[in-house]
C-alpha positions, 0 to 999 in steps of 0.5 A: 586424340580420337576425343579430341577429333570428335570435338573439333568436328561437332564445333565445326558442325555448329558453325556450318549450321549456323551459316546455313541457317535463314537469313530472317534468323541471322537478322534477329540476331544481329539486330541492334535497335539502333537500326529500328526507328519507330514514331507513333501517333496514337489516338486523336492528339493522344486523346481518346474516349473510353471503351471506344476504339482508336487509331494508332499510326506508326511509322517504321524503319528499317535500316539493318538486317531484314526483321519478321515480327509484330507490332504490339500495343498494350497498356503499362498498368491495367493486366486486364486489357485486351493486348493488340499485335500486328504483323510486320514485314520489314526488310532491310532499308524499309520504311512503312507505315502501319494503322493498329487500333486500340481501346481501352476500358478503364482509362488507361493513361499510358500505352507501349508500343513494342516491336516482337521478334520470337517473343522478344522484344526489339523495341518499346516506347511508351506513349502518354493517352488522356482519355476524354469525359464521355460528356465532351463534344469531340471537333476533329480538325483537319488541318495544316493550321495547329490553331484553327478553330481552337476557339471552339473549345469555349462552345457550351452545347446541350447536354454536353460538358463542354468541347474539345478541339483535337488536331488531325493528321490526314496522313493517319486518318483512320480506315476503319469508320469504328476508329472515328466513332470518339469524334462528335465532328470534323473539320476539314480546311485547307488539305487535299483531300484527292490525297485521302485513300478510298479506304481513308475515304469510305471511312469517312463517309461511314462514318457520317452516315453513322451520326457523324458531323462533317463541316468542309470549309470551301473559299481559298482552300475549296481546291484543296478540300472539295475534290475528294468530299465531292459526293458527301457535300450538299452543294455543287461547288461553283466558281469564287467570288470576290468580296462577299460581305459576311455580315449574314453569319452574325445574324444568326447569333442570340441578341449580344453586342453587335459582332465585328463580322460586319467589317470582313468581306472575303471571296466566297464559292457560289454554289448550287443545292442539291436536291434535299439540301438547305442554306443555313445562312444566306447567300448561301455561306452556310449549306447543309444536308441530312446524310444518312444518320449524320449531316454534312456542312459547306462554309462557303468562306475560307474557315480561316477568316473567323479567327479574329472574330470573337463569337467564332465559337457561338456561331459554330454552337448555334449550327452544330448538332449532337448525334447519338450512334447506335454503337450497341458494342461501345456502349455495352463496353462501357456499361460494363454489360454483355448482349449475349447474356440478355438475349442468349437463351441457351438451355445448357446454360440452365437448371433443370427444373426445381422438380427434377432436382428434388425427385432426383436427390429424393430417389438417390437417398431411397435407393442408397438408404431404405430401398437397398437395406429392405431388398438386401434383408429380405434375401438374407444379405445384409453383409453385401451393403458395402458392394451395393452402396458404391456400386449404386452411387457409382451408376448414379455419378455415371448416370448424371455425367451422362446426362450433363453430355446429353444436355451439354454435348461435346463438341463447342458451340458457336453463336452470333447476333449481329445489328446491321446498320445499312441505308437505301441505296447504299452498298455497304452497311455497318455490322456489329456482331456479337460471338459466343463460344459455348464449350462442355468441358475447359477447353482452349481454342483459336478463332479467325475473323476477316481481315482488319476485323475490330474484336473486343472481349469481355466475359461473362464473369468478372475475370480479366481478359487474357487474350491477344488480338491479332491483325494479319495481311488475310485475316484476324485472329484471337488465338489460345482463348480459355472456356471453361467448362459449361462456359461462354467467352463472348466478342464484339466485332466490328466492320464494314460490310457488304449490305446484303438486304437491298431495299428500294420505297417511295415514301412521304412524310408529312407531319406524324403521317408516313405512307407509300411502299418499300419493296425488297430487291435484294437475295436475302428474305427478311422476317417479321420486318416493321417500319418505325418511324417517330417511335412508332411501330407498324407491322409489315410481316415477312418480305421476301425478295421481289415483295412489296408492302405498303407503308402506312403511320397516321399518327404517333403511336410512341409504341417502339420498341414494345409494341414490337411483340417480336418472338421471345422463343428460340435461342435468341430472344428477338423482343429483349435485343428490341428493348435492349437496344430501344427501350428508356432503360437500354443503352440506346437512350442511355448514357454510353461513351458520348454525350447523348441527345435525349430527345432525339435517340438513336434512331432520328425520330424523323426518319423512316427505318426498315427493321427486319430479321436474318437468321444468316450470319454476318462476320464470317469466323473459324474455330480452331482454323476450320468454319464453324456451324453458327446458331445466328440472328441478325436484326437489319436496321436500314434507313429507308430515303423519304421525301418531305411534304 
């Protein structure tokens, strides 16, 4: 009876802890996936470029017990690709919409998209991607019109493979610019653009100041599409005016049969130009500007009313521009190369010296053979060789371990180079960051980055990548990373930053000639800085804040970036970033992810840049939840504001 009594009780124990257990528990539970409605948009339209990141907006809801989880998104067939998670916070009756970011390096055609409680997984769906030729022009349209400029995809631009029109939702427009990077240009007609948020918006503007192209139609909609790119646009919107001819945009097609435009007037904006812009196309249809690395467009016209026109596609390929990004962490991606092992000089990463190995083998074998037998027989005791023999190679073995601590050390060691670009007069600048963990023995270990950081991984050898990358509401995390002994796990992040390096000049361009001032008015103290302007290098030494140097290019040198001479001393060789960066056969001239202008580069060779070097790092990180000592450079590429003769 007593047995019995034990039993009923330790049952009743069960169901007492199993009421009391917390609710997000009971929730998992009882889930059902009925209760879980999930929609996801991934990419541009669900295409993307390869090896460059892309959104993925996901809509979610709630309407059973309150669920803790993340968010997972990983490709179906390729094992080696990083895996992206989100944490997710739904309680019962939510509804909320959430950004993740992917890439993918080897054309993945298929993606799942999973929702995780403990592990398990609650709900999947799985999207269809296509992934883009690197070569095509990439137009986003921004639109509430499914067809709008479909026609464009007939453009034949050079050095491109042809064009390709994606259709947008501005609710799911990116917060981070790197998510725009696989879009050549956008187009934006007839939305709100008020309604974008500040981040939506500053992604934008970074983005075109990185090389993007924004084309704002105005007409009908400019009530709509004006307001909220008021700041980027090369003109002061005026008020509409009726019956406009827009018989001048056909003018600027090559000699072809007379288009039909002649025939359509439409009520256009009048519009007054800011200073460094210019009209395209009279009386001011067409406007434009240079915007940082990239070029904002103002059609004065509703975009809609081109739709009839049959060399709608031509006009938009004599105006549009292709842009090379500077996007060192897309490019490496796609090459298949890693920064850190070009300019990373680590000496625990050598071998010693050819020498040192001889007379070390050629020491050991004398001492275990010819020394040890001479000294032996010359007191008598040869029989003692099977003590000395192990004893001597045991203080040999010991010996070199002890060496490869010193050499290696034993604790891990980080290290970050990182490439800055920023532009005069702007706050924030766009950081790409390169990070190694170096450890002495096969070790794993946790690393934090801020919040919503972009971090992609590769290694130095070929093995595939088998960590995850997860976004918090306080931070970034890419936790259980293996390093190997003597090895090196190396990442990219990538983000907007605070531009710490604050410059002011007054300079002049007239022809192949530059010259005028740059000072420093910023906290931060700038090495070995140069000028660059049409390939040409010209030396300005340290600036340290409050410092003024002259400018002074007479003429093309075309000496960039050897003519540099940077260091090649220390951990990070300064001359091989340049030349990887810069030079013909580095992957700022070469062919990455897009479709690449060979005569232009990635820098303009018409703008004047401020190149200089920190030894202070840029992304903040932590490893194994505690900061980190980092060995770090970072080269600032800032685009100085200079006034045309």
């Amino acid at each position: 009876m007593n047995r019995w009594k034990l039993h009923i009780a330790a049952v009743l124990l069960v169901l007492v802890g199993a009421l009391l257990m917390p609710g997000a528990v009971y929730a998992q539970e009882g889930q059902n996936t009925e209760s879980i409605q999930i929609e996801v948009d991934a990419g541009y339209q669900g295409f993307y470029r390869t090896s460059q990141w892309f959104p993925i907006a996901v809509d979610v809801s709630n309407t059973g017990p309150d669920v803790r989880g993340v968010l997972e998104w990983r490709y179906r067939v390729n094992d080696d690709e990083l895996v992206f998670r989100q944490e997710i916070d739904l309680p019962r009756g939510a509804r909320k919409r959430l950004m993740l970011y992917g890439l993918s390096n080897n054309f993945a055609r298929v993606g799942d998209l999973r929702l995780l409680v403990d592990e398990q997984v609650l709900f999947q769906e799985q999207v269809s991607l296509s992934p883009l030729e690197a070569e095509l022009y990439v137009i986003g349209v921004l639109s509430t019109d499914p067809t709008l400029l479909n026609s464009l995809e007939a453009m034949q631009l050079e050095n491109t493979s042809g064009a390709q029109v994606v259709h947008l939702n501005p609710e799911h427009m990116p917060e981070q610019s790197t998510a725009l990077q696989g879009l050549n240009a956008i187009f934006v007609h007839d939305i709100t653009t008020a309604d974008l948020t500040a981040a939506q918006q500053a992604a934008l503007e970074m983005w075109v100041r990185t090389g993007g192209v924004l084309v704002v139609g105005g007409g009908s909609s400019a009530e709509q599409t004006v307001p909220g790119l008021a700041d980027l646009l090369p003109v002061e919107v005026g008020d509409l005016q009726a019956n406009v001819t827009l018989a001048p945009l056909g003018e600027v097609l090559p000699a072809i049969p007379a288009p039909p435009i002649n025939e359509i007037a439409t009520t256009v904006n009048s519009v007054n130009l800011r200073a460094g812009a210019r009209t395209l196309i009279e009386p001011g249809l067409l406007t434009a500007w240079s915007y940082g690395s990239g070029q904002v467009y103002f059609a004065a016209f509703d975009l809609s009313i081109l739709r009839a026109w049959p060399d709608e596609p031509f006009l938009w390929e004599q105006v549009l521009v292709i842009n090379t990004p500077l996007a060192p962490a897309a490019t490496l991606r796609w090459q298949g190369n890693n920064m850190l092992s070009n300019v990373l000089q680590l000496p625990e990463l050598g071998l010693p010296p050819f020498g040192i190995l001889l007379l070390y083998i050629v020491g050991y074998i004398m001492l275990i053979g010819p020394i040890n037998f001479l000294v032996l027989r010359r007191r008598g005791r040869s029989e003692l060789a099977w003590i000395t023999i192990p004893v001597l190679v045991l203080v040999f073995v010991l010996g070199t371990y002890s060496v490869g601590v010193l050499i290696r050390g034993v604790r891990a060691q980080t290290f970050q180079l990182s490439i800055v670009q920023g532009f005069e007069g702007v706050e924030h600048g766009y950081a790409t960051s390169f990070v190694g963990v170096f450890s002495p023995r096969r070790e794993i270990y946790d690393l934090g980055f801020p919040e919503m950081t972009l971090v992609s991984t590769w290694r130095f050898d070929t093995r595939g990548n088998d960590v995850a990358l997860l976004w918090t509401d306080s931070n970034t995390r890419i936790n259980d990373v293996l390093v190997d002994v003597s090895g090196i796990r190396s990442f990219a992040a990538e983000r907007a930053v605070p531009l710490d390096v604050q410059l002011e000049s007054n300079v002049q361009q007239q022809g192949d000639r530059v010259q005028g001032t740059v000072s420093n008015r910023g906290d931060i103290p700038l090495q070995d800085a140069f000028i660059v302007y049409n390939n040409t290098v010209q030396p300005i030494g340290d600036l340290p804040p409050g410092a003024t140097a002259d400018v002074l290019i007479e003429r093309a040198l075309l000496n960039f970036p050897q003519g540099v001479q940077a260091s090649t001393d220390g951990v990070f060789n300064r001359q091989q970033l340049l030349d990887s960066l810069f030079f013909n056969d580095g992957f700022g001239m070469s062919q990455g992810p897009f479709p690449v202008d060979p005569v232009r580069g990635s820098l303009n060779q018409r703008a004047v840049y401020l190149l200089g070097w920190t030894e202070q790092p840029v992304t903040p990180m932590t490893l194994d939840g505690s900061n980190t000592n980092l060995d770090s450079l970072s080269l600032y590429i800032v685009q100085l504001d200079s006034n045309s003769q």
